[in-house]
C-alpha positions as CSV (number, residue, x, y, z in Angstrom):
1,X,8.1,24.7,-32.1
2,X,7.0,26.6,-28.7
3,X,4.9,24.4,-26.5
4,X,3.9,25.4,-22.6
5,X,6.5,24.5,-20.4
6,X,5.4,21.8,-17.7
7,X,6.2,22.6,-14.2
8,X,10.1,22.1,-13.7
9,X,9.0,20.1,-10.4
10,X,7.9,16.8,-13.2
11,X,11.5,17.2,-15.0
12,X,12.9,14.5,-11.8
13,X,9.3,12.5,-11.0
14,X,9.6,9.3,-12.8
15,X,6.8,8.0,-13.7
16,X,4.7,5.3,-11.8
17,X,5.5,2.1,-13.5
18,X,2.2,-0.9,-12.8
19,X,3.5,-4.4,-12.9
20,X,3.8,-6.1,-15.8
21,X,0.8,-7.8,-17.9
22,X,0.8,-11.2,-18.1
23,X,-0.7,-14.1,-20.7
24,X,-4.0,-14.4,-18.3
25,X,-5.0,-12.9,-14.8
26,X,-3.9,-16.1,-12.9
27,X,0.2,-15.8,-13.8
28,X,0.0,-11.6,-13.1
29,X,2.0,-12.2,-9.6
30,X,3.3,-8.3,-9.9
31,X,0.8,-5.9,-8.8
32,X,-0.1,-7.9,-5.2
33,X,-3.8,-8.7,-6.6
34,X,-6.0,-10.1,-5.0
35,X,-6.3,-14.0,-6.9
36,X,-10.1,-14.1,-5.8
37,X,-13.4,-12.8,-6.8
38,X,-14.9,-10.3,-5.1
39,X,-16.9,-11.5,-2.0
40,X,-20.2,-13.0,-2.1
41,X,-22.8,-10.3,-2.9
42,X,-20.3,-7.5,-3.8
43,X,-20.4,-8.1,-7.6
44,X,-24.5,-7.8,-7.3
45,X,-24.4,-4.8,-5.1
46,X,-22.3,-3.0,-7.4
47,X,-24.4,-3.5,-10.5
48,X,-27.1,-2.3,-8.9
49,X,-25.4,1.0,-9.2
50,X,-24.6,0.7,-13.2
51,X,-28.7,1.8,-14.1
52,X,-27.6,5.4,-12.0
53,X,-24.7,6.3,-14.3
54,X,-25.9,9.0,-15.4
55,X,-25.9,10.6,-12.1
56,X,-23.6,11.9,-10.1
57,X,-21.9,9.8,-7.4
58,X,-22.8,10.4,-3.8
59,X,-19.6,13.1,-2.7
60,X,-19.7,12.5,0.9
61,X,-19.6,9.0,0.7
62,X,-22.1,8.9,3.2
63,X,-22.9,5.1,3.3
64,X,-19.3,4.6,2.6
65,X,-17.9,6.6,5.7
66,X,-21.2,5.4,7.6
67,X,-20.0,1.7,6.8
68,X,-16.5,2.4,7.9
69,X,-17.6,4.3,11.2
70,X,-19.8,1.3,12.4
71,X,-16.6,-1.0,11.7
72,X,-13.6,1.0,13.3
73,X,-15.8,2.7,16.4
74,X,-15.4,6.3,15.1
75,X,-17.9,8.9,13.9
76,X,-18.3,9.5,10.1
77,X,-16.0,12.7,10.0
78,X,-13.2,10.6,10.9
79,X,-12.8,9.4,7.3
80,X,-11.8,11.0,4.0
81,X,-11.9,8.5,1.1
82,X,-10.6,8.7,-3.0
83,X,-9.7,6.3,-5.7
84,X,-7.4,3.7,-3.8
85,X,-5.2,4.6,-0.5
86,X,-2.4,6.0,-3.7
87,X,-4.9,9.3,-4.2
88,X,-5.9,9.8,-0.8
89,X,-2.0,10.2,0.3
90,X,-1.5,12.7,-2.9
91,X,-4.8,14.7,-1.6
92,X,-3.1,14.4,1.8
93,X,0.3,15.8,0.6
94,X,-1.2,18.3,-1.1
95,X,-3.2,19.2,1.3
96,X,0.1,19.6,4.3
97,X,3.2,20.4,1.8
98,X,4.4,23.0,-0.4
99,X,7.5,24.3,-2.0
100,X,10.6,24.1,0.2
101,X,8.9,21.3,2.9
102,X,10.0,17.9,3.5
103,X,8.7,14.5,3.4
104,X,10.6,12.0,4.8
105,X,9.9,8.4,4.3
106,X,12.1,4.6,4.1
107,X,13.3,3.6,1.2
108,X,13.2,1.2,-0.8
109,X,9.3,1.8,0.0
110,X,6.1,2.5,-2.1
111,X,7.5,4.0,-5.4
112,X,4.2,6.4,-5.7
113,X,5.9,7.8,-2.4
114,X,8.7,10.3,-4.4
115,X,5.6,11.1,-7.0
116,X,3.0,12.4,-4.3
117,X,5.6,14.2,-2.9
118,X,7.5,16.0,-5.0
119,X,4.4,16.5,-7.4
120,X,3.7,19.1,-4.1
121,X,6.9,20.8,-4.4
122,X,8.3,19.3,-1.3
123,X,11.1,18.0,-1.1
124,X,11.4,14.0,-0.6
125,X,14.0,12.7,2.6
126,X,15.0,8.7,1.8
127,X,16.5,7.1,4.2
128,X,17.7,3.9,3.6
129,X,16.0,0.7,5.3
130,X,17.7,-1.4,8.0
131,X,19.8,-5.0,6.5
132,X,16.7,-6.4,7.3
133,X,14.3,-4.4,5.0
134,X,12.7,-2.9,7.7
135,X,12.3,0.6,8.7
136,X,15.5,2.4,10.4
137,X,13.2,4.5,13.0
138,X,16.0,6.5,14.6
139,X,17.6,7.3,11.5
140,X,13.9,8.1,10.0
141,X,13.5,10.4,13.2
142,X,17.0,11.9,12.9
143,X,16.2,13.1,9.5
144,X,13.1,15.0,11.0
145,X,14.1,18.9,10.3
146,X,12.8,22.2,10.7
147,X,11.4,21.9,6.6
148,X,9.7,18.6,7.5
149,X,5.9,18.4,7.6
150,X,5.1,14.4,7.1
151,X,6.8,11.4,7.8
152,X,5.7,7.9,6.0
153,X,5.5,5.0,7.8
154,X,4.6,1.6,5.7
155,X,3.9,-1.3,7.5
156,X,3.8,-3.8,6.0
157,X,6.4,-2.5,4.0
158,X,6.1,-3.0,0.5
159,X,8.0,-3.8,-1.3
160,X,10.1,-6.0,1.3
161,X,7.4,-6.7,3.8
162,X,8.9,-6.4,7.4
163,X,6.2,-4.7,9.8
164,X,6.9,-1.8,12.2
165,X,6.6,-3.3,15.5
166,X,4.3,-0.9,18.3
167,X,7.0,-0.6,20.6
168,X,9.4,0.5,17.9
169,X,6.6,3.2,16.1
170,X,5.7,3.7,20.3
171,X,10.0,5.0,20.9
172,X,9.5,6.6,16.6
173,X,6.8,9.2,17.6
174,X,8.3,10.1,20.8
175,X,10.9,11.6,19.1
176,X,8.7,13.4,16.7
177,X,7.4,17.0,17.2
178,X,3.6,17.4,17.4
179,X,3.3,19.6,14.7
180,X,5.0,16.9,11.8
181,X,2.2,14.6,10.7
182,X,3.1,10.8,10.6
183,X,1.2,8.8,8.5
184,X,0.4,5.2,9.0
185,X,0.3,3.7,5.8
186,X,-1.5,-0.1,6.1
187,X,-2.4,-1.2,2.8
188,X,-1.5,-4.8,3.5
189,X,-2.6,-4.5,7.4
190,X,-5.5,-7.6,7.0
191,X,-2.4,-9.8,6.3
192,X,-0.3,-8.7,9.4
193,X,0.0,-12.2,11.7
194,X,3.2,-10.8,13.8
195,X,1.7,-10.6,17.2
196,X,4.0,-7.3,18.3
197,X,3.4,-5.3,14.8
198,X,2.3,-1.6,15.6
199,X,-1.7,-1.3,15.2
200,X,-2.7,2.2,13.8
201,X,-6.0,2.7,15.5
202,X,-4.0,2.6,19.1
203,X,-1.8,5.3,17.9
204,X,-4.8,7.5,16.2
205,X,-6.6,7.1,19.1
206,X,-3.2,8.0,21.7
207,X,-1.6,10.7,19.2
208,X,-3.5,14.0,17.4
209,X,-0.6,13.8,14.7
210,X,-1.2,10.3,13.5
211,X,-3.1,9.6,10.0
212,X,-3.9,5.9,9.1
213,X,-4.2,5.2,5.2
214,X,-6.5,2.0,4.1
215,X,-7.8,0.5,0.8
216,X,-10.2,-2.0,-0.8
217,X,-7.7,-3.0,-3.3
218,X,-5.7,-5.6,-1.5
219,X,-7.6,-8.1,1.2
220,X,-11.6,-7.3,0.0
221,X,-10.2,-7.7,-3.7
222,X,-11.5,-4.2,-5.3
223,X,-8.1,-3.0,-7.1
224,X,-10.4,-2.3,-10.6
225,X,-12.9,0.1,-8.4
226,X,-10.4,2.2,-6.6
227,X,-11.3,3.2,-3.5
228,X,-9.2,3.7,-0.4
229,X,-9.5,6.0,2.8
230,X,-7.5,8.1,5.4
231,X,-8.3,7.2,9.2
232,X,-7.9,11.0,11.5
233,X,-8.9,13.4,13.4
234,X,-11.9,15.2,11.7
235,X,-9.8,18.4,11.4
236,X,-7.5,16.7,9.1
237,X,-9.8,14.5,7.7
238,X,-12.0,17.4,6.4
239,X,-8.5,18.7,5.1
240,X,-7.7,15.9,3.0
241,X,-11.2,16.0,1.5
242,X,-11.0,19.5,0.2
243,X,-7.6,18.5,-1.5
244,X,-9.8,15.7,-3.3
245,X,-11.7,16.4,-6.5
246,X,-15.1,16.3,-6.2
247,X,-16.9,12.9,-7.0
248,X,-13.8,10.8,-7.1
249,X,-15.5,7.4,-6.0
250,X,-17.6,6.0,-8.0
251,X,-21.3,4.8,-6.8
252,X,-20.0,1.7,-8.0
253,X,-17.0,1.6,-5.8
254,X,-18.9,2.7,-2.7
255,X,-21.6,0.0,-3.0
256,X,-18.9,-2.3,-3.6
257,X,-16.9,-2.0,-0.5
258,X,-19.9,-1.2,1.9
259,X,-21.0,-4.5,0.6
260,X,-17.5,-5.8,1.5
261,X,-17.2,-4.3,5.1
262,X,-20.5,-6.5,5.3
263,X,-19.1,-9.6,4.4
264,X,-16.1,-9.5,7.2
265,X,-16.5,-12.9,8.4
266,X,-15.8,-14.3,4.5
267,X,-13.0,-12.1,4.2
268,X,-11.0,-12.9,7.0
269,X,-11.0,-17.0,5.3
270,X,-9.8,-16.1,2.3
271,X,-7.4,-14.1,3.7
272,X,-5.9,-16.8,6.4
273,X,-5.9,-19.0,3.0
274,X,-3.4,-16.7,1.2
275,X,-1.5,-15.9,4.5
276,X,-1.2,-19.8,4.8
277,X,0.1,-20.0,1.3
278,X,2.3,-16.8,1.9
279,X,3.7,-18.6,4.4
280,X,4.1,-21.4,2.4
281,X,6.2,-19.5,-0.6
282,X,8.1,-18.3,2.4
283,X,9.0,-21.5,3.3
284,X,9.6,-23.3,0.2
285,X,12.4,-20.4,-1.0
286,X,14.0,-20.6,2.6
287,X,14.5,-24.3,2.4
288,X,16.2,-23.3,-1.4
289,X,18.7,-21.2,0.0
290,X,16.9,-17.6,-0.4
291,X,17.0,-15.0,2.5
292,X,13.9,-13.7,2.2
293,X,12.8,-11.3,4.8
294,X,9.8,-11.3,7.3
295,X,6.6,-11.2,4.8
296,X,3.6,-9.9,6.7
297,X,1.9,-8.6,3.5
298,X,0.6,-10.9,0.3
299,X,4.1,-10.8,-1.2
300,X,7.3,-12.2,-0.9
301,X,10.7,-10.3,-1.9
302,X,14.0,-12.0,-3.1
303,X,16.5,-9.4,-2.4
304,X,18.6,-10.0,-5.8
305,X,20.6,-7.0,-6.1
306,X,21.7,-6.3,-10.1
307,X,20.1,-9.7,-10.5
308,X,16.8,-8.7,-10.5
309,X,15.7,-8.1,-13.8
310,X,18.2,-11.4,-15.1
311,X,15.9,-13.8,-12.8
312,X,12.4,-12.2,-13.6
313,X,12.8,-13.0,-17.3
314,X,13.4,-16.9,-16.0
315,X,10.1,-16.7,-14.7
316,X,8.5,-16.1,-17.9
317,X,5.1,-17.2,-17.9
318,X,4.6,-15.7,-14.5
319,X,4.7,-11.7,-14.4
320,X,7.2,-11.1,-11.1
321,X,8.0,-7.5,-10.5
322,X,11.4,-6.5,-10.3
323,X,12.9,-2.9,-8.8
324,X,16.4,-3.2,-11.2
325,X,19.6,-3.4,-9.0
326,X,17.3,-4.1,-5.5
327,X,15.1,-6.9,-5.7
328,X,12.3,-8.5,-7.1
329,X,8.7,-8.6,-5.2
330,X,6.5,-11.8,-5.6
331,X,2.5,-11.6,-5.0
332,X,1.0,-14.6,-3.3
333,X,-1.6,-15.8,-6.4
334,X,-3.3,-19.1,-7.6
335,X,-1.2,-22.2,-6.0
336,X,-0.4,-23.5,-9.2
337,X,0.6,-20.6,-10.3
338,X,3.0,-19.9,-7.1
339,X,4.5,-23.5,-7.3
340,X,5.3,-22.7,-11.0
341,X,7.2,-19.6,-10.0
342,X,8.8,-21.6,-6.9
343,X,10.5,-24.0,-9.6
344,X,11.7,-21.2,-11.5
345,X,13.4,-19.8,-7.9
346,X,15.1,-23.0,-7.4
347,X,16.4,-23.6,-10.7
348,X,17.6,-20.1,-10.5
349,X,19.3,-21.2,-6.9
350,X,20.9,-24.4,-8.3
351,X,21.9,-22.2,-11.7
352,X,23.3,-19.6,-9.5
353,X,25.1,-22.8,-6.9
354,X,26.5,-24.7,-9.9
């Protein structure tokens, strides 16, 4: 039987793989949740917004991007939002590459990274991470061509978790011709405690090729809602929104995280409380023999190789989420929950010592 042919560009995408389900929300410690509830006055706001389904959402976002201009200092035309950061970076690919460009980004990094690019056409540049999971900038910069068009920069990198440090990403775009568009990704940024790591809004506001990438899902706890924003000049901002279908974020989502950005000061508790137990996970598989890299976002990775998916099925109740022959990546969840994965890490050490 004859069926249309798909574009040959999808024959080498993989598809995105989410982490696995677990028994109940509490042991899910794969997809870097957030273990809380959504702030105080978020859920409320929200369903405020469920008697106007049958409208439309706002498409300009306008309380949204009027939220986030009174919280970063910019106008409202610096901001282009979609469902999660994920959507905004395809919109953004879409909107820079084509067939025949390059992307170049670290790797092992996001895994939606080779998707959103290569979905475009372009053509995806990995180059390998330093032996200490971070970013290998002058190798990253070296791999800058005449084809390239973006570079990604994730910081916190996830999955590993190492920051890029300012006077590293300062030496990084240097070296990097105007017209190549870096892009800051910082998902995990509200979890950052290393006093030198690189802060986007300095090099948006120093550098017209710079593009920061934000989301709700992570820190304010809105994963389910998706919705996530670009930070850049208006110019490119305005471009990324007319790569992005039309009434992407729900009313829902919008009340939700302009009730968020208005709830800051509860926010930055819970999220010294799971810095302070990342920490603490950090710690504890240190002092069990692990070498576990900096961890600046709300995860913790234990480099095990072609281990990876052996130990994850040890952990069994608790969902971990393993990258086969690399590692396994750990979200920072319920306390009783991460001391039950931390004795399954150091029976695995004293298996593995025996």
């Amino acid at each position: 039987m004859s069926v249309p042919r798909p574009r040959e560009a999808l024959d080498g995408i993989p598809v995105y793989k989410p982490g696995k389900p677990a028994a109940s929300d509490a042991y899910k410690l794969s997809s870097n949740e957030n273990p809380y509830a959504p702030l105080p006055g978020v859920i409320e706001r929200a369903t405020d917004e469920l008697g106007h389904m049958n409208r439309y959402p706002d498409a300009g976002c306008g309380a949204l991007y009027g939220a986030l201009a009174d919280r970063f200092e910019l106008s409202p035309d610096h901001f282009a939002a979609g469902t999660g950061s994920v959507a905004v970076l395809f919109s953004l690919l879409n909107a820079m590459c084509s067939d025949g460009d390059e992307v170049v980004y670290a790797w092992r990094s996001f895994e939606a990274y080779p998707i959103a690019v290569e979905l475009t056409g372009a053509r995806s540049v990995r180059v390998p991470l330093a032996a200490d999971a971070t970013h290998d900038l002058d190798a990253m910069a070296a791999a800058v061509g005449d084809r390239t068009k973006v570079v990604l920069v994730c910081t916190p990198n996830n999955p590993t978790g190492p920051i890029v440090t300012a006077a590293a990403l300062t030496r990084f775009l240097a070296k990097i011709p105007p017209h190549v568009l870096v892009v800051v990704d910082e998902a995990y940024v509200e979890f950052v405690r290393a006093p030198d790591a690189a802060k986007g809004l300095e090099f948006l506001a120093a550098h017209d090729n710079v593009v920061i990438l934000r989301t709700f899902s992570k820190a304010y706890g809105l994963a389910g809602l998706r919705v996530g924003h670009a930070i850049a000049r208006p110019q490119l901002a305005e471009a990324i929104r007319k790569a992005t279908a039309p009434f992407s974020v729900s009313d829902l989502a919008q009340a939700a995280a302009v009730a968020s950005l208005e709830s800051f000061d509860q926010l930055a508790k819970r999220v010294d409380a799971l810095v302070a137990e990342r920490d603490a996970m950090v710690g504890t598989l240190r002092s069990q023999g692990w070498e576990i890299p900096d961890a600046q976002g709300n995860f913790v990775w234990l480099p095990l190789g072609e281990d990876a998916l052996a130990f994850t099925a040890t952990c069994d109740p608790v969902s971990v989420r393993p990258f086969p022959g690399e590692g396994v990546r750990v979200s920072v969840g319920d306390p009783a929950v991460n001391e039950e994965f931390l004795a399954a890490a150091e029976a695995w050490r004293r298996q593995e010592q025996a």
